[in-house]
N, C-alpha and C positions, 0 to 999 in steps of 0.2 A: 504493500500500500504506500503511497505517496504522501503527503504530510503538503498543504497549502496553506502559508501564514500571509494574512492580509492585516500588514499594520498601518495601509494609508487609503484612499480612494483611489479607485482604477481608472484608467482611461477609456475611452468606450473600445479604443481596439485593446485594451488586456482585457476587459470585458470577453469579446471575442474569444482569443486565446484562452482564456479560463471554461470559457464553454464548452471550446474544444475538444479540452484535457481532460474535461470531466467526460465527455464522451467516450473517450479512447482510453482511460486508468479508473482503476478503483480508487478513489481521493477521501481524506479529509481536509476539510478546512477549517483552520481556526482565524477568528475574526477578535482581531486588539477591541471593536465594539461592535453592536450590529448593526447599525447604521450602513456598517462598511460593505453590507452584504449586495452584491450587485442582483438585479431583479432581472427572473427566468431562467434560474439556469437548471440544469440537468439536476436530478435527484443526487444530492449526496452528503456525507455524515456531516451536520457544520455544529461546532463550536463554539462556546464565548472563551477568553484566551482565560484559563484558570487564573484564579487569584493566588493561590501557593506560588504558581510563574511567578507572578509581579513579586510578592513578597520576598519571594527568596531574592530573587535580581538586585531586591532594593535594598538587602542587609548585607551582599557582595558588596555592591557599592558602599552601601556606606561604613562598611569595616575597611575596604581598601582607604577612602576618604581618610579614616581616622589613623592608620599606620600612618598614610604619604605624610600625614604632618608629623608623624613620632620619626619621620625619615632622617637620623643624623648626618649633620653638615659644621662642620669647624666647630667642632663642644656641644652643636646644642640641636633639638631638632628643627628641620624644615619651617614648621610653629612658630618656635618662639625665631627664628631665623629673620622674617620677614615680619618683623614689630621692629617701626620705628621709631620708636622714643612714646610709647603707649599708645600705640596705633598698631594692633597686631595683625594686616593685613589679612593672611594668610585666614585668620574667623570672621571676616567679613566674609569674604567667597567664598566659602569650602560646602556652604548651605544653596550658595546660586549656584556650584559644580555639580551639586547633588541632582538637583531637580534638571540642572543642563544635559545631564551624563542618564541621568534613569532612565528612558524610553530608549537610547542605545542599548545597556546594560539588560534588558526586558527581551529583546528581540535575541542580544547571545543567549542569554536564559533561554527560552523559547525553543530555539535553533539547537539548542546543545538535546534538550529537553528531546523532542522529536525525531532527532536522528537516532536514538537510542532504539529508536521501535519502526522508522521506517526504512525504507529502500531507498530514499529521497526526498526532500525537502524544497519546496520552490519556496522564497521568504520577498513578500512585496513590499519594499520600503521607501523611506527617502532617502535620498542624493550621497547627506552628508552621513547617513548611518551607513550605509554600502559598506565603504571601504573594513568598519571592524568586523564584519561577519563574512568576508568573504577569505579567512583563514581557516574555516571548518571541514575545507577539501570539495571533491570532486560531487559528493553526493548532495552540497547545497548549490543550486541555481539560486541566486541573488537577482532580482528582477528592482531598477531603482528607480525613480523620477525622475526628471532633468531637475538640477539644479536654479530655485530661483532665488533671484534677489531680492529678499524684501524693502519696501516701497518706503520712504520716509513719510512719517504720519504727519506730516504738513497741517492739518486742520484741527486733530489735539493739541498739537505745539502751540499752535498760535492763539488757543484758548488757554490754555495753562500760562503765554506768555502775558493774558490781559488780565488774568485772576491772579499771577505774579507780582504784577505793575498795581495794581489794584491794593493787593494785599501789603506791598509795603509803602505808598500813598497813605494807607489809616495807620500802618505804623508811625510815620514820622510824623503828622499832626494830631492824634491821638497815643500820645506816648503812655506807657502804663508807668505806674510810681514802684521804680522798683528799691526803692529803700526799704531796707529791715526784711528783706526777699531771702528767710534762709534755706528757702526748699524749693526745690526745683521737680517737676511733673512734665511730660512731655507727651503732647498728645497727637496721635498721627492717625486716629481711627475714624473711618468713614461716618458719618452719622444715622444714629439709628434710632427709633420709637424707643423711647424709653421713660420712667417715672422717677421726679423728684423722691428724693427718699425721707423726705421728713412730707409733703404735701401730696406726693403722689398724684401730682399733676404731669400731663406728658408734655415730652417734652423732645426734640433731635438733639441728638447728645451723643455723648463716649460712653455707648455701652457698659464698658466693664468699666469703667472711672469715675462715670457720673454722679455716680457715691461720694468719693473722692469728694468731688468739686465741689458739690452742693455742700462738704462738712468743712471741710478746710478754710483755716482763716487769712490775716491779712502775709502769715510769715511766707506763704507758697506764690510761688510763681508757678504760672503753666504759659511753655513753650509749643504755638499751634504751628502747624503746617499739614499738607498735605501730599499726598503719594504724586509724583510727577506722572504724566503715561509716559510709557514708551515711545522710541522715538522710532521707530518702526509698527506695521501691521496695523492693522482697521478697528483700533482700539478706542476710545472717544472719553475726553476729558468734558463731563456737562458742568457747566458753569450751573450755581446753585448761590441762592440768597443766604443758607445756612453755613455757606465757606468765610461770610462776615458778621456774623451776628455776634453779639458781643455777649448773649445768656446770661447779661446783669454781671457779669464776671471781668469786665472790660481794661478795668485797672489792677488784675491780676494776671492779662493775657499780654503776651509779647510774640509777634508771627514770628518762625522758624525765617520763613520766605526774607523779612528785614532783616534778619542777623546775617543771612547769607547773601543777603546785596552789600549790606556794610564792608562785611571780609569782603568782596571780589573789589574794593574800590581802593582795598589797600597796599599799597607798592611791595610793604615789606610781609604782605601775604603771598605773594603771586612769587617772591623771590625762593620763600622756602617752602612753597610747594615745585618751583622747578629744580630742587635739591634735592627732596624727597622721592622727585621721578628719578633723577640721574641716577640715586642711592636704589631706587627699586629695581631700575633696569639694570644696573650692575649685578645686583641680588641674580634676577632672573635670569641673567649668562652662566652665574657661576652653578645654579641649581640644572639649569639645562645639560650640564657637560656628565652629571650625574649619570652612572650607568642606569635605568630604570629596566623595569618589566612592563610587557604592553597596559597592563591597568594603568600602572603608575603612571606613563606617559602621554595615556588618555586625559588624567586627569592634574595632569602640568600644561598642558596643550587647552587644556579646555581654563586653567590659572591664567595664563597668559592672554588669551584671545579676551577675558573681561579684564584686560588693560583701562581702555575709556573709560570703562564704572570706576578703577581705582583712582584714576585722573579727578575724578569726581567727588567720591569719598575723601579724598586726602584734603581736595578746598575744601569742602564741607567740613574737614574738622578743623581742619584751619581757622577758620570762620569763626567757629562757634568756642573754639579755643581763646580765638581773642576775647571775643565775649565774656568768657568765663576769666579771663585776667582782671578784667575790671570789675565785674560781678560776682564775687567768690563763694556762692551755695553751699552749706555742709549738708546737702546729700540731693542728687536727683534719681527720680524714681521715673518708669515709664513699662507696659507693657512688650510684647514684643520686642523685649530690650538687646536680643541676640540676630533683629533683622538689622545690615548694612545701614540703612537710612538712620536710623533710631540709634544705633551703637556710636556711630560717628557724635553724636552730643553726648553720650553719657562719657565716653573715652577723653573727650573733650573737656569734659568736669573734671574727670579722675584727673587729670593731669593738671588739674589748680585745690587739688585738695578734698575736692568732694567724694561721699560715698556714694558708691552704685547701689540699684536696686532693682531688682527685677521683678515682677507681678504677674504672679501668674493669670493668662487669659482664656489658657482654650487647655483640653486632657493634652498632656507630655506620654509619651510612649515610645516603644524601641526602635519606629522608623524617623524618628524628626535628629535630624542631628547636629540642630540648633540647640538641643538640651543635653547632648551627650559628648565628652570629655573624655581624655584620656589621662594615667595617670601624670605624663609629664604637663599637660594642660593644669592638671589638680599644681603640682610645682610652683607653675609660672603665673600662677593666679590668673588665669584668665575670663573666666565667670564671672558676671557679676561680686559686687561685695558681701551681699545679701539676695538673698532671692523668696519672697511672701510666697507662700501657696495655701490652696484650700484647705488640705488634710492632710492627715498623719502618711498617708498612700503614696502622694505626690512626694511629703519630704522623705521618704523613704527611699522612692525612685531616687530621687535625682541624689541623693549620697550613694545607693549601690550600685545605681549603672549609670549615674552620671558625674560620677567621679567630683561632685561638690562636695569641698568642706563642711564636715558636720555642722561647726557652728556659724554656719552659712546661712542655713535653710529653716524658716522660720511660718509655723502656722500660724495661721489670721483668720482663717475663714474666710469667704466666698462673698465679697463686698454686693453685688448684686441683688444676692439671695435678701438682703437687709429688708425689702419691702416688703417681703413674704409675709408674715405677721402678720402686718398692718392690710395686705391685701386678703387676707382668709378671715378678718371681719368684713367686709363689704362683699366677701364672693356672690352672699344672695343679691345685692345691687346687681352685679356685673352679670350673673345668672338670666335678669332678665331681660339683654339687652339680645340674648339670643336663643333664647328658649323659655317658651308661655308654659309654664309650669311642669315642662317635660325633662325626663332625665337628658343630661346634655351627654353629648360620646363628641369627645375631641381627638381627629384623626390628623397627625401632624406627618406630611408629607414630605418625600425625600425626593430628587434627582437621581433614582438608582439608575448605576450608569449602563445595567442590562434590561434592556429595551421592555424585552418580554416578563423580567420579574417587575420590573415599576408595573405594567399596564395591571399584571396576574394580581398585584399587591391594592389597586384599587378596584380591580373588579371583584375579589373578594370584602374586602370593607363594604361596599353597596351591597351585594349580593348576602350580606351578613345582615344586613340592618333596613333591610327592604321589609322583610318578614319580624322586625320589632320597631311598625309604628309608634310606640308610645316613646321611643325617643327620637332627639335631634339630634343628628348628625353634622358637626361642622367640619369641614377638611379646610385646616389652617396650612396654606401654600410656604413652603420653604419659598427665602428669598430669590436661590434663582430658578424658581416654577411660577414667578407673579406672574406671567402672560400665557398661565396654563390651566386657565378658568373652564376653557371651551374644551380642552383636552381631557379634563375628568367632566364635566356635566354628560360629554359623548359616551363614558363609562355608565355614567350613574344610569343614563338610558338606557341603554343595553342591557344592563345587571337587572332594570326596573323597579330603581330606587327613588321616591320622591322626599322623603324625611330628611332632606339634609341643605344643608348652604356649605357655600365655598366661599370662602374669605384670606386676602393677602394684606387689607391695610389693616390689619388690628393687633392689638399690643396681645403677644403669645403670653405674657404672664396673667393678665385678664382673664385667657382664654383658661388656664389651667385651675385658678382659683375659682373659676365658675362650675367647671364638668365636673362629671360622675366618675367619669372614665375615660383614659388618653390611649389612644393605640399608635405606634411607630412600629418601622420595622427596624428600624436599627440609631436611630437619631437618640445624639444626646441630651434631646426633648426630654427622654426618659429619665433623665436622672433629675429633673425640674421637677419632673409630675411626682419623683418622689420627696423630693424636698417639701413639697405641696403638702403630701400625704396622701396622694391621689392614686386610688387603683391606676395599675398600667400594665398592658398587652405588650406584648411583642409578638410580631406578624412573620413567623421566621419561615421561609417556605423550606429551606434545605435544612434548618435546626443545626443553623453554626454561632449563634447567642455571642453575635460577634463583642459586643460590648457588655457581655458577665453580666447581665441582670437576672437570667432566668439562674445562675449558678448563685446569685448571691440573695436568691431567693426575694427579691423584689417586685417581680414580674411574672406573668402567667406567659404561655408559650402557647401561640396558635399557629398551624401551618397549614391551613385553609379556610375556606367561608365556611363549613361546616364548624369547625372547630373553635374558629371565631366568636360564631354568632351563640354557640353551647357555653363558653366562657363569659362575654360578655352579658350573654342574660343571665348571668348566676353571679357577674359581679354587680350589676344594676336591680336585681329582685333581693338583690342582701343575702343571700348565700354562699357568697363569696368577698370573700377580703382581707385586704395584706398584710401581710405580718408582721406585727408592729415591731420586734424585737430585728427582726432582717432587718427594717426600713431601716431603725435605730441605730444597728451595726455601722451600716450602708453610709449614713449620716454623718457617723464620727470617722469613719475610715476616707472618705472622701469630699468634707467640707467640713469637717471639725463640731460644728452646732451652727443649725437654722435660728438664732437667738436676735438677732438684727443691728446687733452690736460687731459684725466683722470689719464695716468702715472705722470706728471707735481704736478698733486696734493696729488696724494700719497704721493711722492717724499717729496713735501714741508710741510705734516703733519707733515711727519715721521720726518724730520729733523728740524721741528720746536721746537719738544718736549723736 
């Protein structure tokens, strides 16, 4: 048998050609998504590409990632090698190498994978991936794309260049009072629905921070900016009245954008950032002469080619360096503190005295290896000073696999969770703004990236709650399924469900302090709806409990409409519900206490320091 890997879209003559082969060979074909599946062809076995592939691929990588920087070079490793003067280059990129390098790394995976069990392997890819997979011998055909050049994104630049212009125009006539400013917060997150935490009024805001902001007094500054687009690809930068609003917070906010106009205006900025390159490029001959093995070299080849980003980051701390010469913080704090854009200020502090901090914002786990560290990394302090996390779980993780100092990592509980309390007395308010005295069933939906478990996944929910009228059904749209109203109501039809609404602009914490009952299939929704205390499904159709709810005994486990709708009328008639001592485990093991005092103690670290 043949083996057929389709990891890009075909042309209508490979099309063709694939037709062909399937006529003349016994084939499988495995599809990187199914979208990619060309329509009409011959009967034959297809595939979605396993996720064990991807996984394994992704821990290759990122264990090579983590030696290439343990790589010694004159006394020290590769790591600390390429830090210059607190600027440790080398952890800015090794997270952009990661996600540059995976979809390579997936297809050797794959390929290595397949030829084990076939006679042959044809592998469809692009241009620049060809070249590393076509070392596997005679039994892979490599079939590539033409190589294109991507297009300069000309019409987000020039909106980012007027929101640029814009943004530091109200810096320099609206200057913020930064006297007595001993803490520094930095905030780079898109805005999102969210509620005051003392009023619980909504509000666009920083999600995970807005806690933060609303409690913090006159000693914090917060540093705004926003993520630039790309300067390439059909990306789009929307200009947005909430990129200037001042959230009554006005004279505590200073843009990122002015600090970095400042530095580029300065002679003796621009001098030692072209010292920095000379010293990087130098770095980068003396590391290329290095004997490598093809990984390695992959992944020095892929250091090098984000040259321009370093160009970038090295002003950028520049910049903010100077800044913090005359502004001198004892401590800034910021989420995402190990992405490039965000690192470059906090390094920038470190280097006039201030402590680091990092907050945690989203689950850490063994593929991000923005949180994972090696021991000569533990050495050379390169972590954050501090790092806040929800639970005892997280500071767990990141001392035994991520190589942080014990007295590093510090629990706080989960700042967000803070309105919970306050929202589970008003939930019967919030109850009725979407259900007339019926049990509410809140179905919080995913982008699952296989085609046919998304569709299976909501034509089971309908199909489960067609036959129990006496509740409402709402399916709360993940952010990016907002324009996929018309894609499940075409379900709910089919299924012959009318008990439900579809809803994308409503506040998800609203939505959970009102239901009965939350069903995901795999979404960290579910860990909300326990925080709640709210019965919760999980929708597994293969019973792979990717995210340990059903194992930590929080969650009921259904793997079809059958079984769904058996569970969910047994948690809605009160014959079923959750274990309070799980939930409580659950609780302290993974956000410490729902007490609504975890802003309180951020607050009191940060200012104790």
């Amino acid at each position: 048998m043949e083996t057929v890997l389709i990891f890009r879209q075909l042309s209508e003559s490979e099309k063709g050609q694939l037709k062909q082969r399937l006529l003349e060979r016994d084939c499988l074909i495995v599809l990187k998504s199914p979208d990619m599946l060309p329509a009409g062809l011959p009967d034959a076995q297809v595939l979605s590409l396993p996720s064990g592939i991807s996984v394994a691929a992704g821990q290759k990588l990122l264990n090579a990632i983590l030696a290439f920087g343990d790589l010694t070079i004159e006394d020290s490793g590769i790591g600390k090698y390429f830090d210059m003067g607190n600027f440790p280059l080398w952890h800015y990129q090794r997270f952009r190498i990661f996600f540059m390098l995976r979809p390579l790394f997936v297809i050797k995976e794959a390929v290595e994978h397949y030829l084990q069990g076939s006679v042959r392997v044809v592998c469809y890819c692009h241009a620049n991936e060809a070249e590393a997979v076509r070392d596997f011998g005679n039994r892979l055909e490599v079939v590539s794309s033409k190589a294109v050049r991507a297009k300069k994104n000309y019409r987000a630049l020039l909106s980012y260049s007027i929101y640029f212009l814009l943004r530091v125009l109200i810096s320099w006539i609206l200057k913020p009072n930064l006297a007595g400013k001993k803490h520094v917060v930095v905030d780079r997150s898109a805005r999102q629905r969210c509620r005051h935490v003392i009023s619980l009024k909504q509000k666009s805001d920083n999600y995970n921070l807005s806690p933060l902001f609303d409690l913090a007094g006159n000693d914090f500054l917060i540093i705004s900016e926003t993520e630039p687009p790309k300067t390439t690809g059909n990306g789009r930068f929307r200009m947005s009245l909430h990129y200037f609003a001042g959230l009554g917070r006005r004279s505590q906010t200073i843009y990122g954008e002015y600090i970095l106009f400042r530095g580029l205006l300065s002679r003796g900025l621009k001098q030692k950032r072209r010292l920095m390159l000379q010293e990087l490029q130098q770095k980068i001959e003396v590391v290329g002469a290095m004997d490598f093995n093809s990984n390695e070299r992959l992944i020095f080849h892929s250091f090098v080619k984000l040259m321009p980003s370093a160009s970038f980051y090295i002003t950028k701390y520049l910049a903010f360096a100077r800044f913090f010469e005359i502004h001198q913080p004892d401590t800034i704090s910021a989420i995402d503190e190990n992405s490039p854009s965000t690192r470059c200020m906090l390094d920038a502090a470190r280097r006039n005295g201030a402590l680091s901090i990092g907050i945690q914002h989203g689950n850490i786990g063994d593929g991000q290896p923005a949180y994972l560290y090696t021991q000569l990394d533990y050495l050379n302090q390169v972590m954050a000073d501090y790092t806040l996390v929800w639970g005892e779980y997280w500071r767990d993780f990141l001392i035994s696999k991520g190589n942080y100092p014990t007295d590093s990592v510090v629990v706080t509980g989960q700042m967000r969770t803070d309105i919970i309390p306050k929202m589970l007395h008003k939930s019967e308010d919030y109850r009725k703004a979407f259900s007339q005295g019926k049990p509410l069933v809140v179905f919080a939906s995913q982008p699952i990236p296989d085609m046919n478990l998304r569709r299976q996944a909501a034509f089971d929910v309908f199909t489960a709650f067609k036959n129990q009228p006496q509740a409402t059904l709402v399916v709360k749209l993940h952010p990016a399924e907002r324009d996929a109203k018309a894609y499940y109501a075409a379900i709910a039809k089919e299924a012959g469900c009318t008990n439900y609404r579809i809803v994308y602009k409503v506040d998800l914490y609203e939505l959970i302090a009102a239901c009965d009952l939350l069903i995901t299939c795999y979404s960290t929704v579910g860990t909300e709806a326990v925080y709640f205390g709210k019965p919760l499904i999980i929708l597994d159709h293969h019973q792979e409990d990717l995210l340990g709810y059903k194992a930590e005994g929080v969650a009921w486990q259904a793997i079809d409409a059958e079984t769904l709708e058996s569970v969910s009328a047994g948690v809605l008639s009160g014959e079923l519900y959750p274990d309070a001592e799980a939930c409580r485990l659950f609780i302290q093991k993974y956000a410490s206490s729902i007490d609504g005092k975890a802003t309180e103690r951020v607050l009191s670290f940060i200012q104790g320091l």
